[in-house]
Wavefront OBJ file of the C-alpha trace (Angstrom):
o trace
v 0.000 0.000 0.000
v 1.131 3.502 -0.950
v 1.656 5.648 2.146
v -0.681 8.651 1.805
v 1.595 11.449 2.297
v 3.337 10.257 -1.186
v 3.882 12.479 -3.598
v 1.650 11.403 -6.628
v 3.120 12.398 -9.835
v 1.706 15.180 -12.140
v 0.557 14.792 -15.781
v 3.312 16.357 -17.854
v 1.943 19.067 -20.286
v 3.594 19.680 -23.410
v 4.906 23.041 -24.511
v 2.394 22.524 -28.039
v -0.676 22.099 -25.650
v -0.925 25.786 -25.729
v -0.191 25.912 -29.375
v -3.632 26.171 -30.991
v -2.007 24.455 -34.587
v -1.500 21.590 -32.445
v -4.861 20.677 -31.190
v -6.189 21.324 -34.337
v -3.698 19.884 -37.039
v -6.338 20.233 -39.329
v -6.981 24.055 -39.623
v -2.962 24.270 -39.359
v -2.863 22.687 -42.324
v -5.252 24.282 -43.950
v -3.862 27.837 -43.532
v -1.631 27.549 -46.906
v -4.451 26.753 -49.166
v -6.390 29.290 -47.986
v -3.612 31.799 -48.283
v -3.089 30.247 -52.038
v -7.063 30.338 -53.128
v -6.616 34.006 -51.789
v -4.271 34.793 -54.199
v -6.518 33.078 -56.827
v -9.388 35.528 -55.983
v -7.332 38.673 -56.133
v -5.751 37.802 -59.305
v -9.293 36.888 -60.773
v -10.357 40.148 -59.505
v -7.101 41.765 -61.400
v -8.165 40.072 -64.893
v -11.784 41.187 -65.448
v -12.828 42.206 -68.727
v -12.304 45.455 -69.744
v -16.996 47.049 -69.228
v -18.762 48.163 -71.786
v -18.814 51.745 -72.290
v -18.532 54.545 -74.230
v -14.450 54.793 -75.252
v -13.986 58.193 -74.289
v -10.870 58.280 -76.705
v -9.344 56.820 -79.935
v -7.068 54.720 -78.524
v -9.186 53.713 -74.996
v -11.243 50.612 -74.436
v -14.923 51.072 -75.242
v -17.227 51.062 -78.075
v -17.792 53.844 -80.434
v -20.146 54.499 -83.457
v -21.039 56.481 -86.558
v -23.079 57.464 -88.870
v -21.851 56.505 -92.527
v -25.096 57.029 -94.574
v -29.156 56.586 -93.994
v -29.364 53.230 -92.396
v -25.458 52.404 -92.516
v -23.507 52.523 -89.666
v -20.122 51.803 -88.005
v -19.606 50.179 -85.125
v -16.524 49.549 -82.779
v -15.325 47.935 -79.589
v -11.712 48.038 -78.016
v -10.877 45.573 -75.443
v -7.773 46.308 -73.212
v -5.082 43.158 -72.418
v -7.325 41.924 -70.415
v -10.414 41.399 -72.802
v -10.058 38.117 -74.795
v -11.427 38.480 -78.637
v -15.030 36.479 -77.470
v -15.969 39.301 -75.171
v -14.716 42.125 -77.426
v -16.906 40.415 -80.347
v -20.163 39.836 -77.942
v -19.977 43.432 -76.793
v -19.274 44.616 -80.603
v -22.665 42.701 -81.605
v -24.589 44.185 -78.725
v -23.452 47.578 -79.757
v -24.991 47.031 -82.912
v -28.247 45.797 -81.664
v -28.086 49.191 -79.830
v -27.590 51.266 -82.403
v -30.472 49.613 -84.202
v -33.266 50.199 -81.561
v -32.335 53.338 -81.061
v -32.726 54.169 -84.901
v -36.106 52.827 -84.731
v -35.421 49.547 -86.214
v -35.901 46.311 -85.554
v -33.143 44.136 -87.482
v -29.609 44.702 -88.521
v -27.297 43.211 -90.785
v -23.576 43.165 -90.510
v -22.433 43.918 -93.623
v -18.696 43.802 -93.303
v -16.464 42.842 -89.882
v -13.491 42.663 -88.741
v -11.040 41.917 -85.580
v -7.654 43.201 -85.039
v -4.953 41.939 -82.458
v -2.599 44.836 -81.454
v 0.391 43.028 -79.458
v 3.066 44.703 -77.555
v 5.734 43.141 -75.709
v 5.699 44.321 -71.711
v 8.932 43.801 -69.552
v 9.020 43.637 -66.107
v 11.689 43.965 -63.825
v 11.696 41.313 -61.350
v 14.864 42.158 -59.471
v 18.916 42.714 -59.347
v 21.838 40.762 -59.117
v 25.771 41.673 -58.536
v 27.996 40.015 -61.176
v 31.699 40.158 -61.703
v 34.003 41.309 -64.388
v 34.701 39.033 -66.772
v 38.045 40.126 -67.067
v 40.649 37.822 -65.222
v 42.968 40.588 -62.868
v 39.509 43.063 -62.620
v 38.020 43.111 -58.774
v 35.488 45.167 -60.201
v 31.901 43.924 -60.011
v 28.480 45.286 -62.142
v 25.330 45.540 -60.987
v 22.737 44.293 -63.372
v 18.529 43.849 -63.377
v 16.637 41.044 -64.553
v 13.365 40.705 -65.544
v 10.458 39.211 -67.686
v 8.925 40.243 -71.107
v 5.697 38.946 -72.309
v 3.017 39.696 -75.152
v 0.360 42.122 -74.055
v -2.256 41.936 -77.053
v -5.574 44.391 -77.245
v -8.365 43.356 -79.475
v -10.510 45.623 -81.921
v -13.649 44.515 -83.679
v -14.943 46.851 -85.822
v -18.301 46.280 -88.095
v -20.147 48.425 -91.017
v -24.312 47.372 -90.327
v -27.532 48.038 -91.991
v -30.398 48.912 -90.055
v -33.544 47.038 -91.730
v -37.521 47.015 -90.679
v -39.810 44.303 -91.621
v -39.336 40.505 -91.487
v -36.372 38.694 -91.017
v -34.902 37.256 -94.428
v -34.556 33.050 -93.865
v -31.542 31.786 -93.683
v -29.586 35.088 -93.569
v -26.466 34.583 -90.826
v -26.035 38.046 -91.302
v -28.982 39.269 -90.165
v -29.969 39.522 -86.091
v -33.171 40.652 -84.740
v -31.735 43.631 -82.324
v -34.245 43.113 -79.370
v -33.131 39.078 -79.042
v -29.600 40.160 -79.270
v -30.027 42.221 -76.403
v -32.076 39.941 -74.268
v -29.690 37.151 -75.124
v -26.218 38.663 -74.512
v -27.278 41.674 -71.933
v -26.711 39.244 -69.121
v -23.087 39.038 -70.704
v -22.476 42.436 -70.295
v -20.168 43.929 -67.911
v -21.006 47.186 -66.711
v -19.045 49.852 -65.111
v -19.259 49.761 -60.944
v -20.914 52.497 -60.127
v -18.897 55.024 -57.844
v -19.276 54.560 -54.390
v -20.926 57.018 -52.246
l 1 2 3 4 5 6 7 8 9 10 11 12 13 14 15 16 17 18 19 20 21 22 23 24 25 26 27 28 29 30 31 32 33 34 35 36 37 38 39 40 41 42 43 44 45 46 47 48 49 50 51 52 53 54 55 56 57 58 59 60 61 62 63 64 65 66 67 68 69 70 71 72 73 74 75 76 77 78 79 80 81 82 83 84 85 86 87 88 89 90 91 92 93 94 95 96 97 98 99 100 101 102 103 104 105 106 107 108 109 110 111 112 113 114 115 116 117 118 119 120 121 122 123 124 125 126 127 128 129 130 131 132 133 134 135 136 137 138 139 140 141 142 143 144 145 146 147 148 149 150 151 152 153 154 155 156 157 158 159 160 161 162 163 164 165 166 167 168 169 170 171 172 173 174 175 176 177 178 179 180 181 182 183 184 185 186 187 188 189 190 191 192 193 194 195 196 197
């Protein structure tokens, strides 16, 4: 029998027992994929497609239009680099159908069209390195950047139309009913975020 002034012993506790991570291996683990789908978001959030709106220059993204004759029109859309050539076609289309309602028609046909790829090469400097001379008896050194250079490509769509009224011709791709363009591809449509406040 153990006398009963003995000294019993204690449970040992373990420096990690105060280490949340430890108790819950789980959620430690999990703290690097959430920091990588984070990254994911943001640069999801950096590569949106250029909205649709007015191009409030020559050379800015947007759509633009003119007047060429009765009935004949041109339409344009400019996407920036980060508008691939389906979205800058959809929102040249939609333009069109645009154009056409609000000349009172109801059908358009796109005469001529055309898309452009404008590509640029964009270098980036990543960082700096220290290099020496290649000369054998120099103990001088150079200091030199380094970088990355990549394609950066814009797409322009650009269409002549004809506004008609009456019934659609059968079996005429080139012809769209404006309001069913709009209906169909409005949901499409990226529009600018309205400013806050």
């Amino acid at each position: 029998m153990m006398p009963s002034n003995a000294t019993r012993p204690r449970p040992s506790h373990s420096r990690n027992s105060a280490d949340p991570s430890a108790r819950h291996p789980v959620a430690s683990a999990a703290r690097p994929a959430l920091a990588v789908m984070a990254v994911v978001l943001f640069a999801a959030a950096c590569a949106q497609t250029a909205p649709y709106r007015p191009a409030s220059s020559g050379a800015s993204p947007g759509f633009s239009d003119r007047k060429i004759e009765t009935d004949r029109y041109q339409v344009a859309f400019r996407g920036d680099s980060r508008t691939p050539r389906e979205d800058v076609e959809t929102y040249l289309l939609y333009r069109a159908a645009e154009v056409t309602v609000a000349e009172g028609g109801a059908l358009f046909q796109v005469v001529t069209s055309d898309t452009t790829a404008n590509t640029r090469y964009r270098t980036s400097i990543i960082g700096t390195r220290f290099g020496y001379s290649p000369f054998r008896y120099s103990s001088f050194g150079s200091l030199s950047t380094f970088g990355d250079i990549r394609p950066v490509t814009r797409y322009e769509a650009v269409a002549n139309i004809l506004v008609l009224d009456g019934e659609r011709p059968a079996r005429d791709g080139s012809v769209y009913d404006a309001r069913d363009v709009l209906r169909t591809l409005g949901p499409s449509v990226r529009r600018p975020t309205p400013p806050s406040g």
